[in-house]
Backbone bond lengths (Angstrom), bond angles and torsions (degrees), N, CA, C in turn:
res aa  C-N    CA-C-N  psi(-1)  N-CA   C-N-CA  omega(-1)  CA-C   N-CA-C  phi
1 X - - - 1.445 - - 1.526 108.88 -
2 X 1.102 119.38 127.48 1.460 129.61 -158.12 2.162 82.00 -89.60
3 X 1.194 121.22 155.94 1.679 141.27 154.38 1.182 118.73 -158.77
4 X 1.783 98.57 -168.71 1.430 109.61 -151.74 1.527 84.66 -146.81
5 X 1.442 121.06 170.13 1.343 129.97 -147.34 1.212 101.37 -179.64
6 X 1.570 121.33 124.29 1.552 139.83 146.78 1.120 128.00 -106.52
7 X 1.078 127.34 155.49 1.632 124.31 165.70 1.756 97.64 -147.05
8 X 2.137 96.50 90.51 1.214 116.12 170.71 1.773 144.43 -64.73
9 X 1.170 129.30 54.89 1.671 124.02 177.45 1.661 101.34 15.32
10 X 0.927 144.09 166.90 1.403 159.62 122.52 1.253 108.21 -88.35
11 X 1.863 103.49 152.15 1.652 99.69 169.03 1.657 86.78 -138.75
12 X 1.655 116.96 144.83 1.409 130.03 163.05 1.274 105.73 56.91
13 X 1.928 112.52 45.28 1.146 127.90 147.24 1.354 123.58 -129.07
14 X 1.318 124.04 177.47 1.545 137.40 -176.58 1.679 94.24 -83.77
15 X 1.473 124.29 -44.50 1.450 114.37 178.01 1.748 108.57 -89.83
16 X 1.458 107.12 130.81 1.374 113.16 169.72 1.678 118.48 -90.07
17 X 0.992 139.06 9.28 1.638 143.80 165.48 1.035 117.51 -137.13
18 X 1.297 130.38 145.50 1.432 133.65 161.18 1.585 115.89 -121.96
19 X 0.878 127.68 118.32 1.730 127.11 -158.48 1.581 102.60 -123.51
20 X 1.936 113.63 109.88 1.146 117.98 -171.83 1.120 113.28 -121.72
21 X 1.465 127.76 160.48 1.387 116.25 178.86 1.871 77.10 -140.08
22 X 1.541 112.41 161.37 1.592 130.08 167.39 1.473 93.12 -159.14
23 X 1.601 95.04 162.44 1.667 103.06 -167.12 2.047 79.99 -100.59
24 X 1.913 88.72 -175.46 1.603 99.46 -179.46 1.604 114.63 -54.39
25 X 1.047 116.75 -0.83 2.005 122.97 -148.43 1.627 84.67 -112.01
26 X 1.491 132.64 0.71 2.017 122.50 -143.20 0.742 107.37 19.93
27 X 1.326 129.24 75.28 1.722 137.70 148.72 1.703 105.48 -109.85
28 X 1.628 115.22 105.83 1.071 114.65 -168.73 1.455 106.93 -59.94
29 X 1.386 110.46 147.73 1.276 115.05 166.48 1.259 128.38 -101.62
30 X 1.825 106.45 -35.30 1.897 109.44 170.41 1.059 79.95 -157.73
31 X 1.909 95.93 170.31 1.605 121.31 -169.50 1.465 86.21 -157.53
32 X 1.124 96.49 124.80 1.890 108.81 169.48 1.796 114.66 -139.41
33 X 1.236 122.99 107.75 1.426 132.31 -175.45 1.443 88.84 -96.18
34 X 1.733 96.47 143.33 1.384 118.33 162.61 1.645 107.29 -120.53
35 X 1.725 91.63 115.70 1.723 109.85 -174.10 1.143 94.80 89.58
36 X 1.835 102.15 163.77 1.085 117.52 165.60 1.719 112.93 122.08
37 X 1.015 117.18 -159.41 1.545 105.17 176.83 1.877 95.74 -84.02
38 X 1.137 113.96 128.87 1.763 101.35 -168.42 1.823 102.02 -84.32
39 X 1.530 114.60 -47.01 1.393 116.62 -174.64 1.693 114.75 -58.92
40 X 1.552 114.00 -37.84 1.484 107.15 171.94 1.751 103.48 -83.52
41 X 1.586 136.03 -51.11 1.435 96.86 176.70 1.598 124.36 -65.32
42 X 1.166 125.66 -12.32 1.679 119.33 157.57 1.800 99.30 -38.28
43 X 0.895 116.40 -84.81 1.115 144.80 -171.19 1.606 99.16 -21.47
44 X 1.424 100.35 -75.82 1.603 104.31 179.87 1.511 120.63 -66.67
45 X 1.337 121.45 -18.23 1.483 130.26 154.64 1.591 113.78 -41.14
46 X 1.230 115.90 -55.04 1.309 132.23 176.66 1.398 136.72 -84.23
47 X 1.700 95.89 -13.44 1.319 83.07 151.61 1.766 131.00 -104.48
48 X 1.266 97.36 0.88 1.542 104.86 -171.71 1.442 92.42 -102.18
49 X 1.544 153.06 15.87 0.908 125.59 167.05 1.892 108.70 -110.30
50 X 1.213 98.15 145.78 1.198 141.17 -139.08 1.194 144.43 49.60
51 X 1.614 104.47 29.28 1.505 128.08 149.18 1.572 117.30 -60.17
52 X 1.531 111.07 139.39 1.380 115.61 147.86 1.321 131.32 -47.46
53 X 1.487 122.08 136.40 1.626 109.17 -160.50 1.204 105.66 -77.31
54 X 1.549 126.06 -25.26 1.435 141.10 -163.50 2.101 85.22 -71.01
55 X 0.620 144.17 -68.71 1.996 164.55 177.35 1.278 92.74 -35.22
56 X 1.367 131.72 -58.42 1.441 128.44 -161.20 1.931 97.08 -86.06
57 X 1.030 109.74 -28.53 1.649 117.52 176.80 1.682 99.77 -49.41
58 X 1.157 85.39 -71.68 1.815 113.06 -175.62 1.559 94.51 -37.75
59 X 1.303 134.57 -85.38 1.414 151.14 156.18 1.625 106.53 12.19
60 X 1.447 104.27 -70.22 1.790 114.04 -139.78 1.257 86.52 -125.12
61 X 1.270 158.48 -14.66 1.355 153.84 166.71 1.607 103.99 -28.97
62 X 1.048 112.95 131.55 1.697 121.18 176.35 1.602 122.74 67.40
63 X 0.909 95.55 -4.16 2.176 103.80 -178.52 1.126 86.66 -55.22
64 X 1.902 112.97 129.61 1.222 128.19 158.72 1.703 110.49 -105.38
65 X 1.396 119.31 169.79 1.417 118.41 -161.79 1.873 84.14 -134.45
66 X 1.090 109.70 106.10 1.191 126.64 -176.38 1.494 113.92 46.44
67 X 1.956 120.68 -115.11 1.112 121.48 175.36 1.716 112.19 -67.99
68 X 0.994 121.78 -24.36 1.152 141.48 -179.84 1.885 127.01 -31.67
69 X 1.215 122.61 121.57 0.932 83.80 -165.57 1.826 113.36 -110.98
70 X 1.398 88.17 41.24 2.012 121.42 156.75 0.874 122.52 177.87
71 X 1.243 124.22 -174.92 1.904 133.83 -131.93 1.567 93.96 -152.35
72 X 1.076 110.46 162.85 1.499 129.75 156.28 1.634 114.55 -38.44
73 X 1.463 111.43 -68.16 1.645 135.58 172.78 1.388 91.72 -39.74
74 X 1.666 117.87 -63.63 1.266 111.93 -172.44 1.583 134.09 -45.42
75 X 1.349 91.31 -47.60 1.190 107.91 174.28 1.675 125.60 -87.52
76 X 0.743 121.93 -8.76 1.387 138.81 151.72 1.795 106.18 -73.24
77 X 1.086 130.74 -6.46 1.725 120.78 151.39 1.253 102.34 -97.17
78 X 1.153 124.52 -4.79 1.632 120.62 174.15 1.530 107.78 -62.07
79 X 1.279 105.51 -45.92 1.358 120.90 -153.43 1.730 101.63 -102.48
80 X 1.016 106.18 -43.38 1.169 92.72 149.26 1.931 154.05 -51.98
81 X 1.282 87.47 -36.76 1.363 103.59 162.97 2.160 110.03 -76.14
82 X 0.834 116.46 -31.95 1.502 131.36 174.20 1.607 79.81 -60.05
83 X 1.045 129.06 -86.99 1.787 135.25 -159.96 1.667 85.58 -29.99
84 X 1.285 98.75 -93.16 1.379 123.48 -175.40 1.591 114.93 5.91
85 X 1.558 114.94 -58.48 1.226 90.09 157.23 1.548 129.12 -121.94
86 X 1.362 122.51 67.30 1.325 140.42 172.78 1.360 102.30 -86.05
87 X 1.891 104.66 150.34 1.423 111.76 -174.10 1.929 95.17 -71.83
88 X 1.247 90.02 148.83 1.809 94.80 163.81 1.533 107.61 -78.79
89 X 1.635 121.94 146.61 0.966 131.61 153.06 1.304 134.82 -120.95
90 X 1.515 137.60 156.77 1.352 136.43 -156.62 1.478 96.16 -79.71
């Protein structure tokens, strides 16, 4: 299975990385945040993988985290969209 792979910075969150992999089709394959609330991004790791990235965009686009003006979710379409258009590799 040929993929694609980021390893996203965060900005104006509690987690500073977001580490993605999606195959050639953007069908995520894993999501691993470093920091952050760990039991809810587990959570959201698992449920967005093997979602389309374009679906999970749609989904989590704009979630703010209190005063904040983004979230984990949020930022995880950041990085997602970064994937989105990365070359595929074997």
């Amino acid at each position: 299975m040929k993929t694609k792979h980021v390893q996203y910075e965060t900005r104006g969150t509690c987690s500073k990385m977001i580490d993605v992999t999606a195959d050639e089709n953007n069908i995520i394959q894993q999501v691993f945040f470093l920091g952050g609330c760990n039991g809810n991004l587990q959570g959201v790791s698992q449920l967005v993988r093997g979602q389309h990235i374009d679906d999970v965009i749609r989904k989590l686009d704009g979630i703010r985290c209190g005063t904040k003006g983004t979230s984990c979710p949020d930022q995880l379409c950041r990085a997602l969209e970064e994937l989105r258009n990365k070359e595929v590799k074997e």
